[in-house]
C-alpha positions in Angstrom: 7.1 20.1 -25.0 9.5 21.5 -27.1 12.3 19.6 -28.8 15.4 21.3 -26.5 13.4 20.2 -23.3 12.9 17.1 -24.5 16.6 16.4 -25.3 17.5 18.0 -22.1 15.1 16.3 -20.1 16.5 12.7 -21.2 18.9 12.1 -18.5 16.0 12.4 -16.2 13.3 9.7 -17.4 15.4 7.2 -15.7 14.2 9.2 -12.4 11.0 9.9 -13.4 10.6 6.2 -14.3 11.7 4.7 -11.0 9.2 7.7 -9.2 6.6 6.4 -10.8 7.1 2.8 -10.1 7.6 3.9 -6.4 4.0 5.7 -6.3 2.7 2.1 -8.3 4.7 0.4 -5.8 2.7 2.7 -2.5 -0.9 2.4 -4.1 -0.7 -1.4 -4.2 0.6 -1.8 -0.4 -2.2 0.5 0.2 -5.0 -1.4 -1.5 -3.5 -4.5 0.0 -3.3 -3.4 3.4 -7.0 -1.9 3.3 -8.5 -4.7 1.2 -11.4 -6.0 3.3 -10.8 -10.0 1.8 -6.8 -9.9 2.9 -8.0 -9.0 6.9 -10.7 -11.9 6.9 -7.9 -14.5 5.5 -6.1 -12.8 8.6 -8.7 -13.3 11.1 -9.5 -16.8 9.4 -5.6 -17.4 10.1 -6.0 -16.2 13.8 -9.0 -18.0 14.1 -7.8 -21.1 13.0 -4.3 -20.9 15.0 -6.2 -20.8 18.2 -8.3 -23.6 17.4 -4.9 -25.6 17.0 -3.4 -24.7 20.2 -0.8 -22.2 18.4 -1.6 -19.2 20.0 -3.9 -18.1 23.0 -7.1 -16.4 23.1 -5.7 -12.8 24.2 -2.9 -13.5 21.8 -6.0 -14.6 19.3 -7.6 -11.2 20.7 -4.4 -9.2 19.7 -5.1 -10.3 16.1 -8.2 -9.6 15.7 -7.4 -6.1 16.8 -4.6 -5.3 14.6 -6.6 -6.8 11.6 -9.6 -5.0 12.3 -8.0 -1.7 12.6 -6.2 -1.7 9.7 -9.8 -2.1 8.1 -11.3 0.8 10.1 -8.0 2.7 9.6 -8.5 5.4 6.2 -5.5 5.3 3.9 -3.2 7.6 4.2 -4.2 10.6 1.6 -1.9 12.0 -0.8 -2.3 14.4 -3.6 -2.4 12.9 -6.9 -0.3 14.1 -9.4 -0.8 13.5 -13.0 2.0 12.4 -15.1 2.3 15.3 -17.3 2.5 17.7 -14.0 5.7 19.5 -13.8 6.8 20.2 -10.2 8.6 24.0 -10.0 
C-alpha cells in the first residue's frame, strides 16, 4: 500500500472497523445458535418446565423441535474474505 492510499484511505477505517466487528458479531450468533451444548441446556430447560407444570407436553414437543432443528439446520455459508481483500 502505498503512502497516498494510505492517507486517503483514513477516513474509511472507521467503516472498515465497524464491518469487521459486524462479521465478528455474525460468526459468534452463528457458533452460538449451532453449538450442540446451548440446544441440550434448551431441551434440559423444556424438559424441566414440563416436569414443573409450566408448559405442556405438545408445547414441551414444540421445543424440542425448534431446538433440534437448529442443530440439524447447516449454517448459513458465506464467503470469507480476508482482511487485506479489496472489494472493486
Amino acid at each position: 500500500m502505498g503512502l497516498l492510499s494510505g492517507i486517503l484511505g483514513l477516513p474509511l477505517a472507521p467503516v472498515r472497523g465497524v464491518l469487521a466487528l459486524g462479521e465478528l458479531i455474525q460468526r459468534r450468533v452463528d457458533e452460538e445458535l449451532h453449538d450442540p451444548a446451548s440446544v441440550r441446556r434448551e431441551l434440559e430447560a423444556a424438559e424441566q418446565a414440563r416436569a414443573a407444570g409450566e408448559i405442556s407436553a405438545e408445547e414441551e414437543a414444540e421445543a424440542q423441535q425448534r431446538a433440534l432443528s437448529r442443530l440439524t439446520a447447516s449454517p448459513p455459508s458465506r464467503p470469507v474474505r480476508r482482511s487485506d481483500e479489496r472489494e472493486g
